[in-house]
RODO-2510 file (C-alpha; in nm, 4 decimals, decimal comma):
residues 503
     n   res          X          Y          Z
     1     x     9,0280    10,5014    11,1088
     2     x     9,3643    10,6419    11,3062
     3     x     9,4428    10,7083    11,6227
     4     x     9,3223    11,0766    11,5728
     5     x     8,9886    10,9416    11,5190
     6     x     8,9458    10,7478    11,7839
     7     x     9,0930    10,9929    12,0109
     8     x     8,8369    11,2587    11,8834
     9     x     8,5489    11,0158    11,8960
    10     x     8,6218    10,9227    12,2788
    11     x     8,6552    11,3074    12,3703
    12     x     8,3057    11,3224    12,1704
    13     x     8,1544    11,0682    12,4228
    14     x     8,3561    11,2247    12,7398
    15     x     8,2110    11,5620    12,7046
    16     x     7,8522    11,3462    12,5888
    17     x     7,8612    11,1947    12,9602
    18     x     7,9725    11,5252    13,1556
    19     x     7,6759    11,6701    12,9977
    20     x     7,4276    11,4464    13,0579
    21     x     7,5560    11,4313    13,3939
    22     x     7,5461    11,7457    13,4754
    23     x     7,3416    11,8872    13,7771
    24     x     6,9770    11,9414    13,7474
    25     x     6,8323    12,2671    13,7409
    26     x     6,5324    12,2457    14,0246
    27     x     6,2750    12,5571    14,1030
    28     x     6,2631    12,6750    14,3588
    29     x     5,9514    12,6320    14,5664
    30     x     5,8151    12,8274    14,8655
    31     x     5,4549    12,7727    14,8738
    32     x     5,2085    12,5417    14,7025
    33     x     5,1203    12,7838    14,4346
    34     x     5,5006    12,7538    14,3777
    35     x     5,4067    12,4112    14,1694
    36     x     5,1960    12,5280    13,9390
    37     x     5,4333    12,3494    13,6008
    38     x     5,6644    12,2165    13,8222
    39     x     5,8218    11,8520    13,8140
    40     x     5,6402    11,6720    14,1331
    41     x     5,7437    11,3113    14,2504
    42     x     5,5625    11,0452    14,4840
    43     x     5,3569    10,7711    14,4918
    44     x     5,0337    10,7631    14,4101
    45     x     4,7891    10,9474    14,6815
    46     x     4,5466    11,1181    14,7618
    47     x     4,8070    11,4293    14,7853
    48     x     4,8967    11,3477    14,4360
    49     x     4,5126    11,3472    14,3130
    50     x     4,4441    11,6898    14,4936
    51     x     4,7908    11,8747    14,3059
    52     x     4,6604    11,7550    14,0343
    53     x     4,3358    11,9193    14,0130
    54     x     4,4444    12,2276    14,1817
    55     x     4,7581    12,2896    13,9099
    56     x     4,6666    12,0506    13,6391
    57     x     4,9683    12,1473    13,4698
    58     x     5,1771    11,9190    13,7328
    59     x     5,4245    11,7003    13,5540
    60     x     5,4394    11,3736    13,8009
    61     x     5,6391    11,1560    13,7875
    62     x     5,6172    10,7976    13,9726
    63     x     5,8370    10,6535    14,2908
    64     x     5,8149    10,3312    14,4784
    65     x     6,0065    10,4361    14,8031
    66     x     6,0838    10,7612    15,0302
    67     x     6,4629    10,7569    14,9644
    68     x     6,3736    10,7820    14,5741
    69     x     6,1686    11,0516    14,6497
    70     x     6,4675    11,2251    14,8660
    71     x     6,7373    11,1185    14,6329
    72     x     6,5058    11,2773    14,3302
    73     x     6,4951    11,6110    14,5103
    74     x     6,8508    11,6820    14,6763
    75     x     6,9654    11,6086    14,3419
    76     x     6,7345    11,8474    14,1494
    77     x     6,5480    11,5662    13,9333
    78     x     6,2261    11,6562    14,0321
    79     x     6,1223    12,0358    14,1953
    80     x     5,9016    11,8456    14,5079
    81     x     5,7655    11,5377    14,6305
    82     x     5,4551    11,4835    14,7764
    83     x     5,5079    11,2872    15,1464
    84     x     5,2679    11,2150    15,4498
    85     x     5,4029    11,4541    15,7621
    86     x     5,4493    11,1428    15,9666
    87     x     5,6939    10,9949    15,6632
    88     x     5,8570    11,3338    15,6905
    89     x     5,8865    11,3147    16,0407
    90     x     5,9763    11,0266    16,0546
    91     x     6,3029    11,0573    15,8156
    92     x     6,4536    11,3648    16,0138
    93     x     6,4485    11,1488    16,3045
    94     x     6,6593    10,9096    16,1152
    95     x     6,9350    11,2400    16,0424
    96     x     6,8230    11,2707    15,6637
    97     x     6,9284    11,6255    15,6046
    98     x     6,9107    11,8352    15,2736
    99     x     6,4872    11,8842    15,2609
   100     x     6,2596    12,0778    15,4113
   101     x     5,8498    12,0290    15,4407
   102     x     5,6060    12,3238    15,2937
   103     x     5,4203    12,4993    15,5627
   104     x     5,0737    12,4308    15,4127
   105     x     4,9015    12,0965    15,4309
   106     x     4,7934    11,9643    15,0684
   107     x     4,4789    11,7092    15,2163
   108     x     4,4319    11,5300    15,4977
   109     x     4,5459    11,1074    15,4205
   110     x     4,3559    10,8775    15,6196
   111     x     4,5225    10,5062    15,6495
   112     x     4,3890    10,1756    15,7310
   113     x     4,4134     9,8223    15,6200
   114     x     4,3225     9,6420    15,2389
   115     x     4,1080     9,2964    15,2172
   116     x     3,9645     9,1421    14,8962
   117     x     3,6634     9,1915    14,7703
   118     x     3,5844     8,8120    14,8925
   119     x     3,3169     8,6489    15,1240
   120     x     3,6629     8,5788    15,3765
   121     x     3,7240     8,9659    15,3185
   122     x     3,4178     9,0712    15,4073
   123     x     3,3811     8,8851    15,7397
   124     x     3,7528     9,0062    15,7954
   125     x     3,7262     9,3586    15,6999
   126     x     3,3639     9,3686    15,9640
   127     x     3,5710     9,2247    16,2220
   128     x     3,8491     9,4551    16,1757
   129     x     3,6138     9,7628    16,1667
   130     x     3,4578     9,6543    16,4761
   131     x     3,7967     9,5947    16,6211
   132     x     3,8998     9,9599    16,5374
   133     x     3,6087    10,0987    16,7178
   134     x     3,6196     9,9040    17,0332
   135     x     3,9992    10,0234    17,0229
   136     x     3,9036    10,3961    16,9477
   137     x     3,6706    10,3827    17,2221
   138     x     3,8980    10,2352    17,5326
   139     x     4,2122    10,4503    17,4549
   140     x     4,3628    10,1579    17,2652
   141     x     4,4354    10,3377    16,9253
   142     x     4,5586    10,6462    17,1341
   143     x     4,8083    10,4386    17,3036
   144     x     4,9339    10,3389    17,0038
   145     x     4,9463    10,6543    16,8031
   146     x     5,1386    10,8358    17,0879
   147     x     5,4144    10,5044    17,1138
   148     x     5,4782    10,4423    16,7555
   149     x     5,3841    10,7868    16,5885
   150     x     5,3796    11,1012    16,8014
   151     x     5,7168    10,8839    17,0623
   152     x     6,0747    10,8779    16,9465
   153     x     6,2403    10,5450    16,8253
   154     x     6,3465    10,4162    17,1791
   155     x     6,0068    10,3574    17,2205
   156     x     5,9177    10,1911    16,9232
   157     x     5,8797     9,8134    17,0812
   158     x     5,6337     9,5638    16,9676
   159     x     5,4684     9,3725    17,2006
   160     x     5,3485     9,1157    17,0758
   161     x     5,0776     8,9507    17,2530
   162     x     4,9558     8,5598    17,2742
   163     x     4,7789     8,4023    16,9771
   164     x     4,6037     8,0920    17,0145
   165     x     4,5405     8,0346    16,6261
   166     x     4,2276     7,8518    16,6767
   167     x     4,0583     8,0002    16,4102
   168     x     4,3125     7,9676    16,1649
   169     x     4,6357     8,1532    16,0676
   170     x     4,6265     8,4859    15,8241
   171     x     4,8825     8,5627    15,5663
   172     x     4,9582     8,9605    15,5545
   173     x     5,1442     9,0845    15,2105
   174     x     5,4088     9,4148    15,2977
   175     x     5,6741     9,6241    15,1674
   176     x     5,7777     9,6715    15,4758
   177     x     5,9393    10,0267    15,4184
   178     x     5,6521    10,2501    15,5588
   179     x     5,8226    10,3407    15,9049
   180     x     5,6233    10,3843    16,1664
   181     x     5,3597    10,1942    16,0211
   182     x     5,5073     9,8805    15,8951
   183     x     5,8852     9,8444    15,8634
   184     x     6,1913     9,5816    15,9473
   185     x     6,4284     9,6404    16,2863
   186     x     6,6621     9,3817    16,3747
   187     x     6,5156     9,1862    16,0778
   188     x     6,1646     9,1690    16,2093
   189     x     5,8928     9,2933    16,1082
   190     x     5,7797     9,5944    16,3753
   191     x     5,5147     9,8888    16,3668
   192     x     5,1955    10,0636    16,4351
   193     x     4,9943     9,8734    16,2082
   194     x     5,1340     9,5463    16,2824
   195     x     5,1285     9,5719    16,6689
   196     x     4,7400     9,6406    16,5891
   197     x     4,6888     9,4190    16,3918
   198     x     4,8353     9,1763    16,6276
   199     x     4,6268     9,2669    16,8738
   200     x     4,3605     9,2320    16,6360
   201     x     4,4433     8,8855    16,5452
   202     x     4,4493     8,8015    16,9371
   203     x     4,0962     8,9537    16,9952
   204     x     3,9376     8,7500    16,7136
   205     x     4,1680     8,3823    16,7613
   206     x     4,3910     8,3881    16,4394
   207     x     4,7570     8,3771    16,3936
   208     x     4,9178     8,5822    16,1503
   209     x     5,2562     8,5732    15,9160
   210     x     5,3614     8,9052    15,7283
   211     x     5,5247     8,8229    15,4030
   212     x     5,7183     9,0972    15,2741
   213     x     5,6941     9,1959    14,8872
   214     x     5,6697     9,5203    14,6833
   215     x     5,3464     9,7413    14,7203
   216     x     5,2594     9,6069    14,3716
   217     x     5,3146     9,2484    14,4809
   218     x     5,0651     9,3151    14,7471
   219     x     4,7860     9,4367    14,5219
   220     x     4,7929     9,1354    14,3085
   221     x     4,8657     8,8660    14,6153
   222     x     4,5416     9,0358    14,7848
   223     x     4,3039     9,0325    14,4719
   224     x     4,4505     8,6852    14,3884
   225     x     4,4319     8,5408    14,7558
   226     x     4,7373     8,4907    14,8311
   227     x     4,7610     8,7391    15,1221
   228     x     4,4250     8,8086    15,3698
   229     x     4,5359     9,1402    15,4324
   230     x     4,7641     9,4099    15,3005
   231     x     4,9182     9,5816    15,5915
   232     x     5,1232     9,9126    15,4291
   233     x     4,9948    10,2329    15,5441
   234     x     4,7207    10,1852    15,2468
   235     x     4,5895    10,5478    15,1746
   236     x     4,1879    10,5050    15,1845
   237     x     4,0822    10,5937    14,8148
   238     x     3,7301    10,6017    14,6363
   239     x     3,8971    10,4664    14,3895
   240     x     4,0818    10,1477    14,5762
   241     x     3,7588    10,1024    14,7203
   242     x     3,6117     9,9838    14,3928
   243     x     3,8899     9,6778    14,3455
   244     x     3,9070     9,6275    14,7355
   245     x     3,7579     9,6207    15,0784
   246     x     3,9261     9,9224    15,2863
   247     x     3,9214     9,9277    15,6686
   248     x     3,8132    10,2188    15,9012
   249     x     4,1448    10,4986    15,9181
   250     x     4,3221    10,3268    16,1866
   251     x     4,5484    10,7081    16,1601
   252     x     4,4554    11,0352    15,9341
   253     x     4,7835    11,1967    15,8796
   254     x     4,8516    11,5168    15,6738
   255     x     4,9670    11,4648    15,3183
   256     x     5,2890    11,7549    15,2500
   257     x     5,5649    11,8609    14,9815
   258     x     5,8549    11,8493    15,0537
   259     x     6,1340    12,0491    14,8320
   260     x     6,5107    12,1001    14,8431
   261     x     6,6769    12,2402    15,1164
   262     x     6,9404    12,4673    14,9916
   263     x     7,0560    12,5507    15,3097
   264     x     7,1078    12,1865    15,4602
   265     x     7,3969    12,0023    15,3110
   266     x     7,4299    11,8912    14,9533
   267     x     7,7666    11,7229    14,9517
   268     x     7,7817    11,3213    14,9382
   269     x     8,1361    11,3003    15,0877
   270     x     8,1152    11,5441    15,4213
   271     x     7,8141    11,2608    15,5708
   272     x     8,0037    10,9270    15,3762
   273     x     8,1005    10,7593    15,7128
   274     x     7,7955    10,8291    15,8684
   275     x     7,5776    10,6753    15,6103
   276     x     7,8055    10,3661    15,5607
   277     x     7,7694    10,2845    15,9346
   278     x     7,3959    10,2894    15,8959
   279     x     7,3988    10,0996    15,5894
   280     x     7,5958     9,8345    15,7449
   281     x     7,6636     9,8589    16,0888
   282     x     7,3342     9,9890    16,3067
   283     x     7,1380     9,7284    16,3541
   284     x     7,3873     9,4799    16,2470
   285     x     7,2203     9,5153    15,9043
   286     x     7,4993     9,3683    15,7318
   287     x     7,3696     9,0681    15,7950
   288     x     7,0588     9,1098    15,5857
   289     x     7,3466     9,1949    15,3200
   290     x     7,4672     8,8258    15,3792
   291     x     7,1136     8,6380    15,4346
   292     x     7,0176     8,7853    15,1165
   293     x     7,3245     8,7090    14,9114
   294     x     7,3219     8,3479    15,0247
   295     x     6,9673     8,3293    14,8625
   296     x     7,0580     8,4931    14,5270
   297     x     7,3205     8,2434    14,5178
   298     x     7,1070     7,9802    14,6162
   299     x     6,8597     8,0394    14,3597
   300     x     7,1102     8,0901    14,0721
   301     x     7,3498     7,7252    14,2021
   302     x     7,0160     7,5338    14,1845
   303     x     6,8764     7,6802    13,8533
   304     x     7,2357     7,6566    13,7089
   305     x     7,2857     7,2711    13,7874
   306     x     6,8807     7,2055    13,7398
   307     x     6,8377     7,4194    13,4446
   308     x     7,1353     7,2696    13,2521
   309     x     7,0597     6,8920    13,3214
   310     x     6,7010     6,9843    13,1736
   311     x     6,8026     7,1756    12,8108
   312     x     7,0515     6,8383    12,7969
   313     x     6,7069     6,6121    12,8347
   314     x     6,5451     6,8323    12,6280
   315     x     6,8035     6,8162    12,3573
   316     x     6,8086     6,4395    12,3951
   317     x     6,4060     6,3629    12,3564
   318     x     6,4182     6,6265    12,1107
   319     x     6,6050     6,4361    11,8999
   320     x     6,4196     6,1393    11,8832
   321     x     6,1810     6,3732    11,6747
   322     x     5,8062     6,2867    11,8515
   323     x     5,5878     6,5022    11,6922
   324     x     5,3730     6,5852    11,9951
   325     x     5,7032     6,6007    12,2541
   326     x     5,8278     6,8134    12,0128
   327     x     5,5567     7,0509    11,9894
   328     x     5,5656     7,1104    12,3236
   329     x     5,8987     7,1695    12,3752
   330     x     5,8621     7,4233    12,1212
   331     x     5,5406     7,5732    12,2755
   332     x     5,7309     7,6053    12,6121
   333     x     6,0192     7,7581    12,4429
   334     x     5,8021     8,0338    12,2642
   335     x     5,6255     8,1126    12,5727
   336     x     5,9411     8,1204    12,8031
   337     x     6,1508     8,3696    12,5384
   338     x     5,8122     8,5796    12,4825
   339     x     5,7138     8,6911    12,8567
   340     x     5,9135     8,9289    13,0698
   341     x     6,1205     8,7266    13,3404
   342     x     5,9034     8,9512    13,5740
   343     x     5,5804     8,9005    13,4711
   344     x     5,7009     8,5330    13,4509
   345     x     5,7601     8,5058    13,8338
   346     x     5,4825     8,6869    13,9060
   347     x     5,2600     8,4713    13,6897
   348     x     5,3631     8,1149    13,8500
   349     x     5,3766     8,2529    14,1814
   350     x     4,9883     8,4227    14,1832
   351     x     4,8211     8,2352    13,8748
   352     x     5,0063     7,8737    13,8383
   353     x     5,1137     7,8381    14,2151
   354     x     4,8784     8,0620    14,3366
   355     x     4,6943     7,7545    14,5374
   356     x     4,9930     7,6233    14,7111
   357     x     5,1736     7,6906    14,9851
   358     x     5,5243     7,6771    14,7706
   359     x     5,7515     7,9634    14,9067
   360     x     5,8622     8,2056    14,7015
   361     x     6,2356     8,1080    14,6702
   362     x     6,1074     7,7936    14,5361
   363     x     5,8814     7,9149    14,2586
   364     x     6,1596     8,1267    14,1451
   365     x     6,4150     7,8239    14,1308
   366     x     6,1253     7,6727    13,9194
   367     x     6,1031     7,9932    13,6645
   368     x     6,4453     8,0272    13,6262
   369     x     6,5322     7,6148    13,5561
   370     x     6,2969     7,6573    13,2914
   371     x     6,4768     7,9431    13,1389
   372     x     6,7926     7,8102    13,1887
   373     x     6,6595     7,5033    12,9916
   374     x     6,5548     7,6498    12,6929
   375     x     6,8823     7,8429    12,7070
   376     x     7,1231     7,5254    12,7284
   377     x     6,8398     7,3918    12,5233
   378     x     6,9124     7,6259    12,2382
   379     x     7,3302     7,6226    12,2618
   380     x     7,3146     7,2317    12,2398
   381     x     7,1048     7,2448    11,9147
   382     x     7,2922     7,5214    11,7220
   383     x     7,6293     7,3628    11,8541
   384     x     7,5155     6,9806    11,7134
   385     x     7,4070     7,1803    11,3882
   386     x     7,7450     7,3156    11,3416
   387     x     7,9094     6,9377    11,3777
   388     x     7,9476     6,8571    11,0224
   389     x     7,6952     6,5936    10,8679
   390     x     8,0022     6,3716    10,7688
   391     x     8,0525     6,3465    11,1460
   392     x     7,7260     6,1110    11,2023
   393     x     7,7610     5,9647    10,8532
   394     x     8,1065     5,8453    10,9622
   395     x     7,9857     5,7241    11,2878
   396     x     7,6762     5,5206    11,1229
   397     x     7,9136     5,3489    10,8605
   398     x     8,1438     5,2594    11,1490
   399     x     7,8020     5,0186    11,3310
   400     x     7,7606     5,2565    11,6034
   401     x     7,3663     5,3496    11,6290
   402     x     7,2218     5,6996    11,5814
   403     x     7,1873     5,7247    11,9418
   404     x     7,5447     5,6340    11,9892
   405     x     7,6991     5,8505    11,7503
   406     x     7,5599     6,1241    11,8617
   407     x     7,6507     6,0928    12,2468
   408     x     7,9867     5,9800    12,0965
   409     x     8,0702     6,1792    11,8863
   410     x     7,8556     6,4759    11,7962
   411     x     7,7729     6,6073    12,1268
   412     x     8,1686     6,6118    12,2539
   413     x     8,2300     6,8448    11,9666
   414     x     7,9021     7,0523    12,0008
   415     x     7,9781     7,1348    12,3995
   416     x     8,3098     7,3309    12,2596
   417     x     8,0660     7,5839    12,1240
   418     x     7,8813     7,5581    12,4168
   419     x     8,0707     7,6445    12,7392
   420     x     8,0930     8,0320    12,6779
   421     x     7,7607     8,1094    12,6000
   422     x     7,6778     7,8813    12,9487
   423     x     7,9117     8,0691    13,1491
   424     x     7,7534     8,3990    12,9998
   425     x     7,4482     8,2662    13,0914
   426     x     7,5041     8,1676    13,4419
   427     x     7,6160     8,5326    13,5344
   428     x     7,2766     8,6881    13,3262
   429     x     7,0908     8,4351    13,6281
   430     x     7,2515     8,6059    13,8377
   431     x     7,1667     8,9257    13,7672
   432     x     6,8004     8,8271    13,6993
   433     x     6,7175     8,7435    14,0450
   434     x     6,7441     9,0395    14,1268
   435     x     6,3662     9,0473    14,0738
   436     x     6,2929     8,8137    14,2833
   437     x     6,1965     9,0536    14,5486
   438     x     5,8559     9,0910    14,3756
   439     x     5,7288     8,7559    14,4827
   440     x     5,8126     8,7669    14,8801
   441     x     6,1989     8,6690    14,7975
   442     x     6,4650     8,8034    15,0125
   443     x     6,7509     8,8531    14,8159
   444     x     7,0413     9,0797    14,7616
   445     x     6,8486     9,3200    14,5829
   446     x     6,5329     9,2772    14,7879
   447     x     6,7547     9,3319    15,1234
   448     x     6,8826     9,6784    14,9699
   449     x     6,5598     9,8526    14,9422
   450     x     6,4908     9,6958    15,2964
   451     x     6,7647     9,9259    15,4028
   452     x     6,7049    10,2186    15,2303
   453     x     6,3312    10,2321    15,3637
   454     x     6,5059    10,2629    15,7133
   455     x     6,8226    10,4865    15,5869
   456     x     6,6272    10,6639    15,3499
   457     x     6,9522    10,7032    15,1442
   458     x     6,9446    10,5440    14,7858
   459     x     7,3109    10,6304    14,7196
   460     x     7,4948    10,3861    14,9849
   461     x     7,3084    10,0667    14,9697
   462     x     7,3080    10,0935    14,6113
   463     x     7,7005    10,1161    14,5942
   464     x     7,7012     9,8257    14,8346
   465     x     7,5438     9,5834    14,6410
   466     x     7,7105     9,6753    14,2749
   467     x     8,0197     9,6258    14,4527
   468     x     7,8727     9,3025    14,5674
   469     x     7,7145     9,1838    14,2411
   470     x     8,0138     9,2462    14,1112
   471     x     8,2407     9,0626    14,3112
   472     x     7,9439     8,7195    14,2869
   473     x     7,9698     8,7765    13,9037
   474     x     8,3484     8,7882    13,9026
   475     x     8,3786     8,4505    14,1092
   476     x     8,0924     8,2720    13,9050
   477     x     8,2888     8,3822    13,6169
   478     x     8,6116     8,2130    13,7443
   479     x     8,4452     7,9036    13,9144
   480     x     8,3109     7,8323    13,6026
   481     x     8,5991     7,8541    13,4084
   482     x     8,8176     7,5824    13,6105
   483     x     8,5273     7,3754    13,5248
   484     x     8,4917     7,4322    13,1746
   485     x     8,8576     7,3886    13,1601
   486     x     8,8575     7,0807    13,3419
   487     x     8,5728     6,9535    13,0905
   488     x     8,7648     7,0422    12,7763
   489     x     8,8683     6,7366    12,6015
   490     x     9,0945     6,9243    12,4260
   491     x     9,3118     7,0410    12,7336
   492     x     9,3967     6,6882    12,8088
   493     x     9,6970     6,4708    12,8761
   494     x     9,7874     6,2583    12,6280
   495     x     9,7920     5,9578    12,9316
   496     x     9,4642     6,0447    12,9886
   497     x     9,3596     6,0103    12,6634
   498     x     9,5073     5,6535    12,6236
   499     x     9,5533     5,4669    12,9524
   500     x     9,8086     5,2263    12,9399
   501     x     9,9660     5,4026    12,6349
   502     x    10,3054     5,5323    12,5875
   503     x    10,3367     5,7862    12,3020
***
């Protein structure tokens, strides 16, 4: 093909991209009989269940967070989202501009807290009821509502009272984005629902730790055991009720829509300042930029250096060809390539670690050695297969043992073919842990959606960290390199080759 061709083909995919780029086309909406057809966003709820039998028509689509759902309406992707008043609230405190709430209520969304369906979750959930009562009764709940709920910010402080522990420490599971239930200031873990449940914890003699995760994570760790209590602004369902205990409402908000404002602003650049200084300056949240970067790069270092000096055993007992070591290397390796990296964490973390007190930055240096094993695993075989035969025949005729030869001789020339698939793979780690979030980890990624529960802006923090993955990849990329070309036999001196030698 000519340069014609290839000029018309890239105007082809130019005008492909402006197109599918363009802006969405959203309805407008005015009042709730406005949605009957219309594209509605949200998690699930109880608001969500009740559009849906009033307009069955809906067409719903899923979000994990608040800025999705505000990002998915100021840009037209979806006609409304359905969003407790308090979330709403909540977010025009915080200066998000560009939506506006629908006058009419959809159902009212009572909240409380989410125990297994254990003997421990029964005797917790009892004592939590009772606790909820006692603090209905004396003004206690009131207090709180009107200081973390009905107050502004400034007066958002957790106090935190005394816990003696004696009768044992619970671990709470969180996403930690629900503000003013549940959310991170300062990098700590604040809120109605935890300054309760603190309180809680102090009437009864426990000690508590909240482990953040996704909502997801929190399901499984509190089914599985892992967590004692899910503490998220859990909507109170007949239909979570069946998998879990529920508490009492500790709050019954109002669950809204919310639609596009099309009188607020609309354009990115007029507010870009502003929203980079709260991505990265209020609250010096920056540094939970930083703390989480130094994690994905602590994960990826150790699986890189463990995972690599593991496929090299591998390839080494593999050799020796035991017929039961053997099958299990290959088991492992099917298993590894076959399961989602997600569902992998997730699965050692809950089902295979489940039991132990192992952190979650440790079970995903674990997962992601292994992979990283079977990986290196797989370059070192396909690089010894291309070595010639005549290579260990050669070797054997000259007295040196089949063992020798190959550590000699064949695996020299099979790590050529090896180093840029490793380096390839080293950056794909990289990128993997970005998933890491899911089992409690705090990493780049993890530390993004942290910020956009407070900011409630999915454009900035996203930008942030591509710019940042981008510059990690680039310098693993080069790091590597200088050692790959310091390991190249074939980029040596000729003194270093012979010693002593003078060619």
């Amino acid at each position: 093909m000519g340069w014609r061709t290839y000029r018309c083909l890239l105007l082809v995919l130019v005008c492909l991209l402006l197109f599918l780029a363009r802006p969405a086309m959203a309805k407008e909406i005015h009042t709730l009989d406005d949605l009957a057809g219309a594209k509605v966003g949200g998690w699930p709820s109880l608001g969500e269940m009740k559009l849906r039998e009033r307009y069955p028509d809906i067409k719903f689509t899923e979000m994990d967070t608040i800025a999705d759902m505000v990002q998915h309406v100021r840009q037209g992707k979806v006609d409304a989202c359905v969003l407790n008043r308090v979330f709403y609230n909540t977010m025009i405190g915080e200066g998000v501009e560009g939506v506006r709430l629908l006058p009419e209520p959809v159902t009212p969304s009572p909240m409380g807290y989410l125990f297994a369906r254990t003997p421990k979750g029964k005797q917790l959930v009892d004592q939590m009821n009772s606790f909820i009562r006692k603090c209905r009764q004396d003004g206690t709940l009131g207090r709180l509502t009107e200081k973390w709920i009905d107050g502004g910010e400034e007066g958002r402080v957790f106090e935190k009272p005394a816990l003696s522990g004696k009768n044992g420490k619970l671990i709470a599971g969180s996403n930690a984005i629900n503000m003013p239930f549940v959310y991170l200031k300062n990098e700590k873990v604040t809120g109605f629902e935890v300054e309760l449940f603190a309180l809680f914890c102090a009437e009864y003699g426990y000690d508590f730790e909240v482990k953040l995760t996704s909502f997801e994570s929190v399901l499984v760790g509190v089914e599985t055991g892992e967590y004692d209590v899910g503490i998220n602004a859990v909507e109170i369902i007949k239909e979570r009720a069946e998998s879990f205990r529920l508490s009492e409402p500790t709050y019954t908000d109002e669950a809204m829509v919310i639609v596009k404002d099309y009188e607020g602003p609309t354009s990115y650049i007029a507010s870009l300042k502003s929203r980079l200084v709260r991505t990265l300056i209020t609250e010096d949240r920056w540094k939970m930029l930083v703390k989480g970067m130094g994690t994905t790069l602590l994960i990826t270092l150790a699986a890189t250096v463990l995972g690599t000096l593991l496929g090299f055993v591998f390839c080494f007992v593999y050799r020796e060809k035991k017929r039961w070591i053997n099958a299990l290397i290959d088991l492992l390796t099917r298993f590894l390539q076959g399961m989602p990296m997600m569902v992998l964490l997730m699965l050692f973390y809950y089902v295979i670690f489940g039991g132990s007190n192992l952190g979650g930055t440790f079970v995903a240096i674990v997962v992601f050695t292994l992979t990283m094993s079977i990986d290196v695993f797989g370059m070192l075989q396909s690089g010894t297969d291309s070595v010639p035969r005549g290579q260990m025949e050669g070797a054997l005729a000259l007295g040196f043992t089949e063992r020798q030869a190959f550590r000699k001789f064949i695996l020299p020339q099979a790590v050529q073919t090896f180093f840029p698939t490793w380096r390839s793979s080293i950056v794909n780690l990289l990128k993997f842990t970005a998933i890491v979030g899911y089992i409690t980890v705090q990493d780049l990624t993890r530390m993004a959606d942290l910020i956009r529960a407070r900011t409630y802006d999915a454009f900035m923090p996203l930008i942030v960290i591509s710019i940042l993955y981008m510059l990690l990849a680039y310098l693993t990329m080069k790091l590597t390199g200088l050692l790959t070309a310091r390991l190249d036999p074939t980029r040596r001196r000729p003194e270093d080759i012979l010693p002593g030698v003078k060619l």
